[in-house]
N, C-alpha and C positions, 0 to 999 in steps of 0.2 A: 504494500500500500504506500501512497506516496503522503508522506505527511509535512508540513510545512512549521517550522519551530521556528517562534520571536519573541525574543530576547535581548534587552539589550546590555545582561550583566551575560558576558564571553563564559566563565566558568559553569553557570547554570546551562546555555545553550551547548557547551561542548561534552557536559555529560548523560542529555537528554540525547543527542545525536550518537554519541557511545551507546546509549542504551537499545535504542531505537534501533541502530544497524545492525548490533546484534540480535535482534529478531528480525533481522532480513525485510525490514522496510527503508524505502529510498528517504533520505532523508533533505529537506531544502532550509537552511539557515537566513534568516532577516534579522539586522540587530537593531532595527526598530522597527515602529506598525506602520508606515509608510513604506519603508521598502517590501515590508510583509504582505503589503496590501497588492502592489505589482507582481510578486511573484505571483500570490492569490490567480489575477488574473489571468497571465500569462500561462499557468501550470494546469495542473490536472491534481491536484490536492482533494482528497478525501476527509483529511483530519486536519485541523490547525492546534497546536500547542504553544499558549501565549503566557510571559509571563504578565504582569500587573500592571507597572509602570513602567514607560516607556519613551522615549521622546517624541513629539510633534506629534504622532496618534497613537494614544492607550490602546488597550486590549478591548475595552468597552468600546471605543468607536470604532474598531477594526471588526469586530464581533457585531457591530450593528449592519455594516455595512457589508459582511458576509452574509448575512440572514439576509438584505435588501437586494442582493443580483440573482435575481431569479433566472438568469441564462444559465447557471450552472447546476450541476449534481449538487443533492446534499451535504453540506460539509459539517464534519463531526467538528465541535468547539471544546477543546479543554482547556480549562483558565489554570494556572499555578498562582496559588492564591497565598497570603501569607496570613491573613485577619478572617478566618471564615463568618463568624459574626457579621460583618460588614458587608465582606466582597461575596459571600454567595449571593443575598437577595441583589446587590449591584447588576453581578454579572447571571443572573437567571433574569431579570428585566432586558437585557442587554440581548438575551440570546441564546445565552452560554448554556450545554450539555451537563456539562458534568465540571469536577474540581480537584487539581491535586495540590493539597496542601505540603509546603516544606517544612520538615527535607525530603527531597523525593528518594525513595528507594524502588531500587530494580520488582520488588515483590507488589507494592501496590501501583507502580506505573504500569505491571503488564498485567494486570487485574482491570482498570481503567482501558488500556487497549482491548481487553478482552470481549468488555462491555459497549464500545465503540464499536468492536468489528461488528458485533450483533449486530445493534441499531443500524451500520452506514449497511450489512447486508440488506437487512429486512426494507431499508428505504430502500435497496436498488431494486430488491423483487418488487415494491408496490411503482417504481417509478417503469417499471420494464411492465407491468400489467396496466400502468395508467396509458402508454403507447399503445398496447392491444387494444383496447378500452379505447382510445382516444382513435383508431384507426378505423375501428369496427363502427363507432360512431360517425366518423365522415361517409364511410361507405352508406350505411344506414342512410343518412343526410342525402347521397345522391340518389338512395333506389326510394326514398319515401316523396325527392322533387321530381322522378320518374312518373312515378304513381300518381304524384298531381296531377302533370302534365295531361296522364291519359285521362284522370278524371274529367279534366279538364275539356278534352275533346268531346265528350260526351255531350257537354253543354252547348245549345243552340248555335249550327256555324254562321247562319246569318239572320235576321229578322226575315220574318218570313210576307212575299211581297205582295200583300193584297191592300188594295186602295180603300178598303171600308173598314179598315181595321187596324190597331197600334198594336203592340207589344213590349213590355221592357223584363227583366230578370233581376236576381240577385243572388249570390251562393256565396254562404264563407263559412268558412268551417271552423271547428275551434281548437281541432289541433291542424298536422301539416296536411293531411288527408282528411275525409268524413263522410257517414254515410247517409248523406242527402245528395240528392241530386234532379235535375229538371230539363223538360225538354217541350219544345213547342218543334210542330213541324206538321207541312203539308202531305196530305195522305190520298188526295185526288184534286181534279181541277173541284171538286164542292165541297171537301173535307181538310179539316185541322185534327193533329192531336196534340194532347197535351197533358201533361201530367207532372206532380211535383212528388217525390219518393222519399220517405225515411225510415233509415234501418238505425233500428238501436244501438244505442253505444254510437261512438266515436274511433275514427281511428282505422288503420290498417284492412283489420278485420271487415269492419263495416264499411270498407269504400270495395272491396274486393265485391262484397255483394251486393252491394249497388251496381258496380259495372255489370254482374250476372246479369240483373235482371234485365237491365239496359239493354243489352243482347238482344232480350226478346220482344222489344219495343222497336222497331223499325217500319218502315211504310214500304219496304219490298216484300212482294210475298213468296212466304217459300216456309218452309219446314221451321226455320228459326226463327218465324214470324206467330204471333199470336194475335193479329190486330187485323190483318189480311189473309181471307180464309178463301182455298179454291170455290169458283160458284160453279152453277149447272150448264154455263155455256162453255165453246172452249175459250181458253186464254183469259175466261170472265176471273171477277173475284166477291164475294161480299165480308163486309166489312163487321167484324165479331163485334157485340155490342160491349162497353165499358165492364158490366157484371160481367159478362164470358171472359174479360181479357183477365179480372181479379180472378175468377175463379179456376183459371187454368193457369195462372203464375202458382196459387194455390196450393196446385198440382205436383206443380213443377218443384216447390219450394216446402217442402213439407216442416214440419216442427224438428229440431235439433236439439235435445234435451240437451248433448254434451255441451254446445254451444250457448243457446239459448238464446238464437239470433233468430229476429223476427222483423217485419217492414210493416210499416203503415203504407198508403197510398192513397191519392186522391188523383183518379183517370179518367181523363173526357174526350168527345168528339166533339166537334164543332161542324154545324153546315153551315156552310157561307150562304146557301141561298134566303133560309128562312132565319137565320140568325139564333138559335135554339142550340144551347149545350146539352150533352144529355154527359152525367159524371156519376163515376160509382166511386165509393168509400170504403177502402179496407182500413178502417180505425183512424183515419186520418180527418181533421179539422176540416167542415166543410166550406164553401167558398164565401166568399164575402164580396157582395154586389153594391158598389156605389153608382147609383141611377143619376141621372142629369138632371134632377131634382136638389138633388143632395142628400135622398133620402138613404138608408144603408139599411140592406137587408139579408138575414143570415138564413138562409134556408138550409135545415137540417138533415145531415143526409147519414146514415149508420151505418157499420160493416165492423168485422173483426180484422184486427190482423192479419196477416197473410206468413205463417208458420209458426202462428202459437200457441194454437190447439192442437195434441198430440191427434193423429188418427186421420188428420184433414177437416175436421169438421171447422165449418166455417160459413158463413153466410154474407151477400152484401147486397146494397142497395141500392138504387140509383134513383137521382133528380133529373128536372128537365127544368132548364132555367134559358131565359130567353133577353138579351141585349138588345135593346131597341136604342135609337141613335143618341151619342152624348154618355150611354152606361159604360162602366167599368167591372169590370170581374178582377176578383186576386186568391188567388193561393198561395198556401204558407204553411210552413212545419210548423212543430210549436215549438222550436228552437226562437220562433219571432216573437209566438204571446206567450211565454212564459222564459223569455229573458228578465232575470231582476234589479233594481236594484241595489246600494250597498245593503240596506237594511233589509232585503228579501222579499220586498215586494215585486211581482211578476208584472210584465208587461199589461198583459191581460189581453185577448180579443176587442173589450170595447176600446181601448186605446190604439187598439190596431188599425180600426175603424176609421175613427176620427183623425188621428193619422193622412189616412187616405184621403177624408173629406177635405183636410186644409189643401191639400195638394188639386182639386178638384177643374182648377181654372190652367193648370200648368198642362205641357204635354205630359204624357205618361210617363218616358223614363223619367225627368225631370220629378214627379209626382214620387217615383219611386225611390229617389236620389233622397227624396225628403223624409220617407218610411226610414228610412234606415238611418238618416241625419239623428232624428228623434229618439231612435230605437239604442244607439250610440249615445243617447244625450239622458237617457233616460239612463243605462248600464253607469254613466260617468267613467267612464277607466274600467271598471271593473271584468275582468274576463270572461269572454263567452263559457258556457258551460255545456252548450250542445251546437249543433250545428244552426247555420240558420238561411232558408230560403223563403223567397217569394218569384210567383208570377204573377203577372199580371197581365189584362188582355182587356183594350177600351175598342168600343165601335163608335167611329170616328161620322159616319151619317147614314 
């Protein structure tokens, strides 16, 4: 081990280096804490043995200023000390390991190395696991901005382009990944869909089954499709209603005790002709309609979960809700109304509401910029604790 001795009485420093080489450690000499302090940096020192008083820098500011360069390995401090009354508490404020009191003998100096070698071990294995640890982390860090990314894609590629109608979104998750997720997108030149999804929990787990289900949510038909079902002519298709598309994700997705991962969801069709939603409910918060009135209306709509009845059993329901020109429609996890404040009060629904009404005269995204303005004004700093989305969808005339 290479140890570093400062000293600036000659006779102390030359029997500590006698002692020391004869235990087969390198030994480096400073006959003050200035010079001591440069070898410090320039070396590879494991240990420092300093004695007390010194010129231009004691042992106490050489020993502060080794605890303060965190570019390096651990370095073991033994103080030679002459007043232990005094100089322990000094130099344990300072820094300082450990103490050897004069006069030094060869039997407690290697008793003192002994209990060093420990220590400067045992810190090199926690410093060699903090690099494991600190690697395994970065890696983590790029496969969970991975994971975003793709979540990420799942989200609306562009506003979808119909002139009788707005749309804006919102998704944040509350750790780096989450399992919420939302999608609008056209299903024919007369149909939308749209749906906003949450899987329990947070996290890894819960964005992996959100991506599942997304899967099965696309406007091509084919086998990996549950929204687009072959019809009776050839090449034809019809279109499965909201309840069929829960009750065969249902299917798809049965109860996982070991897990215990489960989804809400709220899934609609939209006809552009007649302006009529029709939306089914697996446990999920129903819509909230602000009319060109200003008036705000909650129509209730029920469903279970979608894998949280062992067995499959499960039932859901569906509304038929209709946008006549000037109305608004929104969906929301309740990652939205039950955000709290510091002191635990939750957002709530009606807040969500009225929310939306100030917004009522603004474009839509704009309207939605302000839900989440408030929604953040409301938390004050305080950290999300579940995921949070909205959509939104206004008929413009």
């Amino acid at each position: 081990m290479n140890i570093l001795v400062a000293d600036d009485d000659a006779e102390t420093a030359a029997l500590l280096r006698t002692l020391l080489e004869h235990d087969g450690h390198d030994v480096l000499i400073a006959e003050d804490g200035a010079e001591a302090w440069e070898l410090f940096r320039n070396g590879d020192c494991r240990m420092v043995v300093s004695g007390w008083r010194m010129p231009g820098m004691d042992c106490l500011e050489l020993t502060r200023r080794i605890r303060g360069d965190l570019a390096t390995s651990y370095t073991y401090v033994l103080l030679v000390i002459d007043n232990p009354d005094v100089d322990i508490p000094q130099g344990m404020a300072a820094g300082a390991d450990d103490f050897l009191a004069r006069p030094i003998t060869a039997a407690v100096l290697r008793a003192r190395l002994a209990l060093a070698t420990r220590v400067i071990t045992m810190q090199e294995i926690l410093e060699r696991q903090f690099r494991d640890l600190d690697a395994i982390s970065r890696r983590l860090r790029r496969d969970l901005l991975a994971a975003e990314q793709a979540q990420r894609a799942l989200l609306p590629i562009s506003v979808p382009g119909i002139p009788d109608l707005e749309f804006a979104w919102y998704l944040k998750s509350c750790d780096e990944v989450g399992g919420d997720t939302l999608n609008v997108f056209r299903l024919d030149e007369q149909h939308l869909c749209f749906y906003v999804l949450d899987v329990s929990g947070h996290g890894v787990a819960s964005a992996l089954l959100a991506v599942q289900v997304s899967r099965f949510l696309h406007p091509l038909m084919g086998a990996a499709s549950l929204i687009k079902k072959p019809g009776l002519i050839a090449n034809g298709y019809q279109l499965a209603s909201p309840r069929d598309v829960l009750r065969d994700l249902n299917a798809l997705f049965p109860s996982q005790p070991q897990s215990m991962q489960f989804f809400t969801m709220a899934f609609g069709i939209y006809d552009l002709l007649s302006h009529r939603a029709v939306i089914a409910s697996a446990g999920h918060p129903g819509p909230l309609l602000l009319r060109a009135t200003g008036q705000i209306e909650a129509p209730p709509v029920s469903g279970h979960p979608i894998g949280f009845f062992q067995g499959g059993v499960a039932d859901f329901s569906e509304i038929e809700v209709v946008l006549h020109a000037g109305d608004r429609m929104l969906l929301y996890s309740d990652g939205a109304s039950e955000a709290a404040d510091a002191a635990g009060v939750t957002y709530g629904t009606p807040r969500l509401a009225e929310a939306m009404q100030r917004g009522r005269t603004l474009v839509l995204q704009e309207a939605l910029h302000g839900v989440v303005a408030e929604l953040a004004g409301w938390r004050d700093g305080k950290a999300l604790v579940d995921d949070v989305s909205l959509l939104a969808i206004g008929r413009l005339r």
